[in-house]
Backbone as XML, in Angstrom:
<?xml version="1.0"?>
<chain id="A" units="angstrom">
  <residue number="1" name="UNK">
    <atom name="N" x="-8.595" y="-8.540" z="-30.810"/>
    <atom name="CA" x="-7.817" y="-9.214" z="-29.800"/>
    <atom name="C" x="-7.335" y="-8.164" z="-28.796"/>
  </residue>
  <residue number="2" name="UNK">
    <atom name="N" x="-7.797" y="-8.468" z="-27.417"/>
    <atom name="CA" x="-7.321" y="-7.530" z="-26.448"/>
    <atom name="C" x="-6.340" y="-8.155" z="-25.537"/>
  </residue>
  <residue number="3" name="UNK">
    <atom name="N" x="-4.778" y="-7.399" z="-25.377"/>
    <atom name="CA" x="-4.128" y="-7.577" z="-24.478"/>
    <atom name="C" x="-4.427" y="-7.983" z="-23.489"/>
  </residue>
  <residue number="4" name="UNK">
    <atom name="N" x="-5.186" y="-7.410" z="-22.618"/>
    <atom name="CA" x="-5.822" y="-7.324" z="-21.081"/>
    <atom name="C" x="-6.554" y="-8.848" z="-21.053"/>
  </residue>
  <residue number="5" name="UNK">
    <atom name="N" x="-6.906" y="-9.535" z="-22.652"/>
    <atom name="CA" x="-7.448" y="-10.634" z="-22.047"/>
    <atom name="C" x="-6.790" y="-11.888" z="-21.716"/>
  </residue>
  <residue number="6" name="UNK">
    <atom name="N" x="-5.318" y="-11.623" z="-22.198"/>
    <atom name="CA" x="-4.012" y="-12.458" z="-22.039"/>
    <atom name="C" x="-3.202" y="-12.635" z="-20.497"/>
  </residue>
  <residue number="7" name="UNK">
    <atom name="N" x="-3.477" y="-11.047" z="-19.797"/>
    <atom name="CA" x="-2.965" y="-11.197" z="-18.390"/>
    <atom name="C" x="-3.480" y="-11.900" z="-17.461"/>
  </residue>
  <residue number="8" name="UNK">
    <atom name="N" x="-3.894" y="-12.020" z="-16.637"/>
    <atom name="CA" x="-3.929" y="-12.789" z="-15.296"/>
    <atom name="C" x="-4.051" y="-11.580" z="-14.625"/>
  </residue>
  <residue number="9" name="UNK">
    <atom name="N" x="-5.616" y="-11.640" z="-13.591"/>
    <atom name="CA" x="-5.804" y="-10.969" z="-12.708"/>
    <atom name="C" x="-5.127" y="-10.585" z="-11.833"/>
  </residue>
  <residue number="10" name="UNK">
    <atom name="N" x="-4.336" y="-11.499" z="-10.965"/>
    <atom name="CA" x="-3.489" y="-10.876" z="-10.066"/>
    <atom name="C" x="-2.495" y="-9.824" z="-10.673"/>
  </residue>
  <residue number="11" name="UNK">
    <atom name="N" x="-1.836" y="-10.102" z="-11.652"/>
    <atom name="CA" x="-0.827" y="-9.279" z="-12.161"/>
    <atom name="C" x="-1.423" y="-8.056" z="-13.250"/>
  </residue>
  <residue number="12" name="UNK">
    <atom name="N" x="-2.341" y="-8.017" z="-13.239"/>
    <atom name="CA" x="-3.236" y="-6.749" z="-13.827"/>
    <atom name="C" x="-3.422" y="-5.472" z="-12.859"/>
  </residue>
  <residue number="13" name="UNK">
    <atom name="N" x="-2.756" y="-5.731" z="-11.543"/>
    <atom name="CA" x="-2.652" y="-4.543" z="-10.659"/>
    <atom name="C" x="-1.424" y="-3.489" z="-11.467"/>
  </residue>
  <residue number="14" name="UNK">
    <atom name="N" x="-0.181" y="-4.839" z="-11.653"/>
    <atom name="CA" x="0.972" y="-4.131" z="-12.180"/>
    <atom name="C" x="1.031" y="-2.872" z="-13.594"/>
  </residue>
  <residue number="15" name="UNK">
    <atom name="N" x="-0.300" y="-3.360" z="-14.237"/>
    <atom name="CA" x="-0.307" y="-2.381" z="-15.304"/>
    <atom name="C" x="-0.186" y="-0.371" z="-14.930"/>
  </residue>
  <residue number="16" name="UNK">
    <atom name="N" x="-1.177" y="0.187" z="-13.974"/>
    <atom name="CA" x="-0.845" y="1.135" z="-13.508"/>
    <atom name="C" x="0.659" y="1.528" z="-12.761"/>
  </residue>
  <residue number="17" name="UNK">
    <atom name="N" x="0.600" y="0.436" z="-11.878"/>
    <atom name="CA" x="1.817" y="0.430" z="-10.930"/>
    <atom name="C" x="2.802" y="1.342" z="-11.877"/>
  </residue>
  <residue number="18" name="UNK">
    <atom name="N" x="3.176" y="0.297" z="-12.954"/>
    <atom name="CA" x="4.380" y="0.497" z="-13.829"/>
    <atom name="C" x="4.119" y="1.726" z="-14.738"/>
  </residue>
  <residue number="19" name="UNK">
    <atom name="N" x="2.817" y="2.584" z="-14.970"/>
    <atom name="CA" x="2.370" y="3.625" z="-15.404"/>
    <atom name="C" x="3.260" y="4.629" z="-14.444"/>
  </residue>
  <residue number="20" name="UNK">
    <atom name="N" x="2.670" y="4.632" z="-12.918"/>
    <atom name="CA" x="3.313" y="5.443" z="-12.049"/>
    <atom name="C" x="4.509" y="5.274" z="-12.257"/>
  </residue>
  <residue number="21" name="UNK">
    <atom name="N" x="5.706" y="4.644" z="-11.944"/>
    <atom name="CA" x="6.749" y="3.907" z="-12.224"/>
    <atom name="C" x="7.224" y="5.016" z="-13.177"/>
  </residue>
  <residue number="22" name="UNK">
    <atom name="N" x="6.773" y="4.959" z="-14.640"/>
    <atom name="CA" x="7.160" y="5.668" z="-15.547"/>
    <atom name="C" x="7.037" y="6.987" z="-15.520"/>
  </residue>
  <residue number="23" name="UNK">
    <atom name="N" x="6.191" y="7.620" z="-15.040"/>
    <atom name="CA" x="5.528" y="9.171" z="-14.810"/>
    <atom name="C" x="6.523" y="9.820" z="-13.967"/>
  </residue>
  <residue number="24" name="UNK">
    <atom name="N" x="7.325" y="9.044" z="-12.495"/>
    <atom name="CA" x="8.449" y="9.337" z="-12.202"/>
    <atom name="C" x="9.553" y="8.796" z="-12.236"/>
  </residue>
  <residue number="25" name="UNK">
    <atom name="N" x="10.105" y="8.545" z="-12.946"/>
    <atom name="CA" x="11.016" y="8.118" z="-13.497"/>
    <atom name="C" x="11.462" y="9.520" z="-14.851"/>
  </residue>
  <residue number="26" name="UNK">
    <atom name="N" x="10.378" y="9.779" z="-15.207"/>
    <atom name="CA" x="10.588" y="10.963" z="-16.485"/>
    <atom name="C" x="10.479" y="12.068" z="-15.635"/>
  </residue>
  <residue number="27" name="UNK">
    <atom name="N" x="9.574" y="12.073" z="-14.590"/>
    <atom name="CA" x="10.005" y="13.219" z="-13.877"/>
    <atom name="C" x="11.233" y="13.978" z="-13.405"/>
  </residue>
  <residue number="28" name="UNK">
    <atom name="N" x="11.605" y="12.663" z="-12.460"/>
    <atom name="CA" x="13.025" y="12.673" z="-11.682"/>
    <atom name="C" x="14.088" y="13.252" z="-12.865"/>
  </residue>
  <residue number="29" name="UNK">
    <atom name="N" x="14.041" y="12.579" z="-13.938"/>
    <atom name="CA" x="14.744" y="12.426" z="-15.165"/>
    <atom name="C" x="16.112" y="11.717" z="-14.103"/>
  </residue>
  <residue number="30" name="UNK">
    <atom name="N" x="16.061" y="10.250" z="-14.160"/>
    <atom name="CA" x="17.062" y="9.534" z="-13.679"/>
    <atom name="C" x="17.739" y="9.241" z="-15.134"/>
  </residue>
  <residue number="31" name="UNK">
    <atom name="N" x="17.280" y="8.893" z="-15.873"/>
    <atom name="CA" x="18.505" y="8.559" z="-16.944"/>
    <atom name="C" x="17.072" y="9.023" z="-18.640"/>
  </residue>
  <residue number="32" name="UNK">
    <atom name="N" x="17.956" y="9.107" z="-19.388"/>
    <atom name="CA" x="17.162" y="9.400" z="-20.731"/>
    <atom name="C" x="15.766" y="8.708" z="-20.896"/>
  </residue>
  <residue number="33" name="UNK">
    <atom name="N" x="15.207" y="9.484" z="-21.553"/>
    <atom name="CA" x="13.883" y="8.952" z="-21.850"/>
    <atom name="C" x="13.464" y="7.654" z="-22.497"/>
  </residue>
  <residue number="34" name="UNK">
    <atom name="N" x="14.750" y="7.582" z="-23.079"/>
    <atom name="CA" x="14.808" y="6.183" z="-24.370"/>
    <atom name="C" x="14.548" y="4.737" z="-23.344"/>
  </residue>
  <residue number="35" name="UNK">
    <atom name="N" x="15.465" y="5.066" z="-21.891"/>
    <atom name="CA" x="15.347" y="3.847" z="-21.318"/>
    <atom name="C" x="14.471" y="3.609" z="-20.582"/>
  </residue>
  <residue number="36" name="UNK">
    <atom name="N" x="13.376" y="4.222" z="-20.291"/>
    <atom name="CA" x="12.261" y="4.164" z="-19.917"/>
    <atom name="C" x="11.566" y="3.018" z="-19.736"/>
  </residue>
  <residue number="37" name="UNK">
    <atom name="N" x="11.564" y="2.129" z="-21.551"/>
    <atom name="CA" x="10.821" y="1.146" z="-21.504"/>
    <atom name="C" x="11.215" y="-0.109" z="-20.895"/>
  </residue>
  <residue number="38" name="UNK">
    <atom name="N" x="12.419" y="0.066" z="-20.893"/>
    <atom name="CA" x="13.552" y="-1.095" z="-21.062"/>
    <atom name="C" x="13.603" y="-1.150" z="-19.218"/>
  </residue>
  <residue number="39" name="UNK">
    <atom name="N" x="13.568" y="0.259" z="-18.378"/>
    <atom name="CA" x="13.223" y="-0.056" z="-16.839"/>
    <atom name="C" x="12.052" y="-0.734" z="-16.316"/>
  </residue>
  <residue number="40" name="UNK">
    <atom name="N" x="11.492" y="0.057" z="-17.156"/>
    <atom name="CA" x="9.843" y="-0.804" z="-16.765"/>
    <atom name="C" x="9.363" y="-2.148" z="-17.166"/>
  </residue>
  <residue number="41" name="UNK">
    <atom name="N" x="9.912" y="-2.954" z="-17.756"/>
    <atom name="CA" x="10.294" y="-3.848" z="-18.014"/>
    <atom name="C" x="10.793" y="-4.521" z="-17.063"/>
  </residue>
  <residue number="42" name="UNK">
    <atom name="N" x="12.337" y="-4.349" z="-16.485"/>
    <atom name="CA" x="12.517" y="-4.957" z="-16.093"/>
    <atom name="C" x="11.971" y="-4.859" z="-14.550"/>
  </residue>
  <residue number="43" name="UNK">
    <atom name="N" x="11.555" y="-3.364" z="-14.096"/>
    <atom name="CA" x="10.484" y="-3.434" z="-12.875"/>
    <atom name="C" x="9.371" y="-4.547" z="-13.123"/>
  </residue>
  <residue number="44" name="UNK">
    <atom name="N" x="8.746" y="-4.201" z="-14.363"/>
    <atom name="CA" x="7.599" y="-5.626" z="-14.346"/>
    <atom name="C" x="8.111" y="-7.309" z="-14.088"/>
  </residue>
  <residue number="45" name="UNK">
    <atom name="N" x="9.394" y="-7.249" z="-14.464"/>
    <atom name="CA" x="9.789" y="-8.352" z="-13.899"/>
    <atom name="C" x="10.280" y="-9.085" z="-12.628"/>
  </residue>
  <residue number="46" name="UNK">
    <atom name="N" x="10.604" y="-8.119" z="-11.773"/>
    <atom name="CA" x="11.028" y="-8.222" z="-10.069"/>
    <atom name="C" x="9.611" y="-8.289" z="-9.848"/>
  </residue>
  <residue number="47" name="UNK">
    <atom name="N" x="8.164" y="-6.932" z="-10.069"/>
    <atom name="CA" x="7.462" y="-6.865" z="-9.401"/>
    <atom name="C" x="6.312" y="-8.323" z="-9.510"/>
  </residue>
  <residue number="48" name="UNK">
    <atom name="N" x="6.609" y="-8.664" z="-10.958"/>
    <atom name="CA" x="5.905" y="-9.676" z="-11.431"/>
    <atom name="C" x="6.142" y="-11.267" z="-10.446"/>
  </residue>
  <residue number="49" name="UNK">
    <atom name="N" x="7.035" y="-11.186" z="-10.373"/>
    <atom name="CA" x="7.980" y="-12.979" z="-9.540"/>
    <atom name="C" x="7.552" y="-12.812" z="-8.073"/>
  </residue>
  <residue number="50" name="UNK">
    <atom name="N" x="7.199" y="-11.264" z="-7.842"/>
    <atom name="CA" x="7.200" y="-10.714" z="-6.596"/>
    <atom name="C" x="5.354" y="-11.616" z="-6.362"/>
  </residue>
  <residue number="51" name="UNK">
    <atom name="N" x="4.821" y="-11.000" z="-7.110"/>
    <atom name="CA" x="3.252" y="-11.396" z="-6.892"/>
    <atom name="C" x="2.746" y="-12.904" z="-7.627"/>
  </residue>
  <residue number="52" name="UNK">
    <atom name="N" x="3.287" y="-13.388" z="-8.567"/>
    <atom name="CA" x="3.281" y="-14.486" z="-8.906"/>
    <atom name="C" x="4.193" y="-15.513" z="-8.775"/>
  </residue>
  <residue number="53" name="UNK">
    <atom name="N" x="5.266" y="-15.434" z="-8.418"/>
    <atom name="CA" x="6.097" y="-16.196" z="-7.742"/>
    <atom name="C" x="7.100" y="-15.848" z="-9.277"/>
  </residue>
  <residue number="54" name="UNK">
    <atom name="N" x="8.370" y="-17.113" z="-9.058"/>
    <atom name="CA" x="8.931" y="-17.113" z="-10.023"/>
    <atom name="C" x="8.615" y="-18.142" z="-10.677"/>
  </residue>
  <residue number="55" name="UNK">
    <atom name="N" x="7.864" y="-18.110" z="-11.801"/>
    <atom name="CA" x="7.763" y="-19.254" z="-12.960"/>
    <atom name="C" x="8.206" y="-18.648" z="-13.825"/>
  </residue>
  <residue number="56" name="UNK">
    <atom name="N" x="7.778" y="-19.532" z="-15.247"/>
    <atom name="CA" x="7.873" y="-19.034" z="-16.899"/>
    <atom name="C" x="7.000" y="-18.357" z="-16.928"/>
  </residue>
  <residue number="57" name="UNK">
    <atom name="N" x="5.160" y="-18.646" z="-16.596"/>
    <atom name="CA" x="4.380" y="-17.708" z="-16.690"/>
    <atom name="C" x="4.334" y="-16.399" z="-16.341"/>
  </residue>
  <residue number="58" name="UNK">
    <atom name="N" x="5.052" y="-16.191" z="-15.229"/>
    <atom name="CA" x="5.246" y="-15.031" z="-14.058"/>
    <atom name="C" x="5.928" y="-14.197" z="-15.288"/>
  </residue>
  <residue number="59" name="UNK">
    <atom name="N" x="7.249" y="-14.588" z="-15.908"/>
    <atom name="CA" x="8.064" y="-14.240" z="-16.814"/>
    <atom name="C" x="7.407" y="-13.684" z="-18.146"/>
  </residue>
  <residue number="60" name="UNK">
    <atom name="N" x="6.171" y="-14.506" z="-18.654"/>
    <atom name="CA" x="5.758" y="-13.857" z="-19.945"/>
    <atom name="C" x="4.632" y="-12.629" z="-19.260"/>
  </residue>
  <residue number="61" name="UNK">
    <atom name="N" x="4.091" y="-12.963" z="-17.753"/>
    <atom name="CA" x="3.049" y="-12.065" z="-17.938"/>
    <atom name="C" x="3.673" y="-10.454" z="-17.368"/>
  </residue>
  <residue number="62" name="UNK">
    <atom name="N" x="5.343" y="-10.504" z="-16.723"/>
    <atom name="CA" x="5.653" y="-9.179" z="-16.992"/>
    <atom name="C" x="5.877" y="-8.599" z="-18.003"/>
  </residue>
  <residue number="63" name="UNK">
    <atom name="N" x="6.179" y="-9.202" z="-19.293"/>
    <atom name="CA" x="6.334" y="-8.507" z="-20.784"/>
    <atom name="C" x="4.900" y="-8.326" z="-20.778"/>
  </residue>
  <residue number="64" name="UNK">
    <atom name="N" x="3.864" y="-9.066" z="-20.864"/>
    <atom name="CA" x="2.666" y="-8.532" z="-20.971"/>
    <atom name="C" x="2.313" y="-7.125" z="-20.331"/>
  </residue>
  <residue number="65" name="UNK">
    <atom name="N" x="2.675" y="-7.571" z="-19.374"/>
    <atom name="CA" x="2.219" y="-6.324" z="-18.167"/>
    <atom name="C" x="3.113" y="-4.827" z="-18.477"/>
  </residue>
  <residue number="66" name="UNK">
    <atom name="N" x="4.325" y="-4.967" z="-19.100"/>
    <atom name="CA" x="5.083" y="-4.035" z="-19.396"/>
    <atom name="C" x="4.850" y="-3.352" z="-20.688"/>
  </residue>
  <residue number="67" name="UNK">
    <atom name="N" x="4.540" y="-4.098" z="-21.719"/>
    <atom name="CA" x="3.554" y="-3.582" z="-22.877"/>
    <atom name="C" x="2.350" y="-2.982" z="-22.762"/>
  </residue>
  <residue number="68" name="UNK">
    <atom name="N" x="1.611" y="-3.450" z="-22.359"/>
    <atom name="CA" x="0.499" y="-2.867" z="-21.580"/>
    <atom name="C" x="0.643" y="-1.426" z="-21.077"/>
  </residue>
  <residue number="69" name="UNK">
    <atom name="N" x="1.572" y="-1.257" z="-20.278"/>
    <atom name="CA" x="1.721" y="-0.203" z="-19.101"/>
    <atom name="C" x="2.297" y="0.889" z="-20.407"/>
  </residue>
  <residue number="70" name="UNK">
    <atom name="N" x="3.658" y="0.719" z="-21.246"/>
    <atom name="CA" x="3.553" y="1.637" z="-22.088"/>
    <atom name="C" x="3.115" y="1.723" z="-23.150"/>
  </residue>
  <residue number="71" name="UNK">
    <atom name="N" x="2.319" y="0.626" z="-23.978"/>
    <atom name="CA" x="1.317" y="0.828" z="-25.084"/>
    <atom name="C" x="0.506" y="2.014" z="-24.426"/>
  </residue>
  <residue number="72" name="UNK">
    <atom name="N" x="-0.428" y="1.605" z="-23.241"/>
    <atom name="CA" x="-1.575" y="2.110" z="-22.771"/>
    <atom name="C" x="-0.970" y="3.775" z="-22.844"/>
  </residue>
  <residue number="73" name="UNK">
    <atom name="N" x="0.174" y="4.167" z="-22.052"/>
    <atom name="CA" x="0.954" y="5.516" z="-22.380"/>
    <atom name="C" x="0.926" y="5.967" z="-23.513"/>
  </residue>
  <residue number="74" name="UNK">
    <atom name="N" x="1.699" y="5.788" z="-24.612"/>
    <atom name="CA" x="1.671" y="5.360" z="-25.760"/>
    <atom name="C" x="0.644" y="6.430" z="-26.599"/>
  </residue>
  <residue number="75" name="UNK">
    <atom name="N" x="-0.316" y="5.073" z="-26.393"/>
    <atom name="CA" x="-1.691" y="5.440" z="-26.760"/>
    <atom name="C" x="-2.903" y="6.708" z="-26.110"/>
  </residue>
  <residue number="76" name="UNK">
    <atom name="N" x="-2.713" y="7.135" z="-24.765"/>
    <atom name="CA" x="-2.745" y="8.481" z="-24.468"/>
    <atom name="C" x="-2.125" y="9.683" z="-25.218"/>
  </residue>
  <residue number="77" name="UNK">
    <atom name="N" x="-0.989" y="9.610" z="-24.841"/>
    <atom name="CA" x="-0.286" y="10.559" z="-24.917"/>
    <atom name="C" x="-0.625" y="11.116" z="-26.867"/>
  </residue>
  <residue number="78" name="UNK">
    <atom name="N" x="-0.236" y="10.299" z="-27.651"/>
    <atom name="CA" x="-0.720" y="10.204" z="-29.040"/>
    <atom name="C" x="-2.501" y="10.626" z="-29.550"/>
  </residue>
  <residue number="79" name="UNK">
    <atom name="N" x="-3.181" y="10.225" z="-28.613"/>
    <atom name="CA" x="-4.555" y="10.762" z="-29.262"/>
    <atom name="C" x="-4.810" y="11.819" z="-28.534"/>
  </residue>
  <residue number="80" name="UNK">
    <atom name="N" x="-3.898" y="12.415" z="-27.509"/>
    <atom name="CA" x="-4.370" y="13.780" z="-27.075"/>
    <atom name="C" x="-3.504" y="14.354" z="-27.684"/>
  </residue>
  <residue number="81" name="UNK">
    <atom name="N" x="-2.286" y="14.499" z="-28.699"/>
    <atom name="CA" x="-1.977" y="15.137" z="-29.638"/>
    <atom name="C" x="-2.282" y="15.163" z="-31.013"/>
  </residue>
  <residue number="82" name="UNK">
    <atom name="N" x="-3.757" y="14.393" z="-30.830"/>
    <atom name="CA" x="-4.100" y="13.974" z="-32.390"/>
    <atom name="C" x="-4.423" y="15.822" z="-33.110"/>
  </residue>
  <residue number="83" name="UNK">
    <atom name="N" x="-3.724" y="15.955" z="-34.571"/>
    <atom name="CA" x="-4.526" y="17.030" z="-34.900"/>
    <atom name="C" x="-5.230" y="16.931" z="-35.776"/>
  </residue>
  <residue number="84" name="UNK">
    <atom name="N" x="-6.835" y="17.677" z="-35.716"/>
    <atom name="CA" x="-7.928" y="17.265" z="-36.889"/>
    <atom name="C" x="-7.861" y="18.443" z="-37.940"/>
  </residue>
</chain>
């Protein structure tokens, strides 16, 4: 089962977006690292209503889109520290 097949094209732009999003955000170091997810989040949710209007759907597909954006992190960052 793949995430990506749950989103909606239009809002599948937001997955990077909110990558960048995060990359400075840890840069800047505006507030601890912990809240990271919890911004991007709720960025996926302004940016989400923004491009899909405001529905319920709009609403589940920024949690989608926000999982996505830091699973996909996540999951980088972790197999380039894999040690064999």
């Amino acid at each position: 089962m793949d995430i990506l097949n749950f989103i909606m094209e239009d809002a599948l732009i937001l997955v990077p977006v909110l990558m960048i999003l995060g990359k400075i955000i840890k840069t800047a170091k505006l507030f601890p690292s912990r809240y990271i997810p919890l911004s991007l989040l709720l960025m996926s949710m302004v940016l989400t209503s923004i491009v899909l209007g405001v529905t319920f759907d709009a609403f589940i597909q920024s949690i989608l889109v926000a999982g996505a954006a830091v699973f996909g992190h996540q999951l980088f960052k972790q197999m380039r520290s894999v040690d064999v």
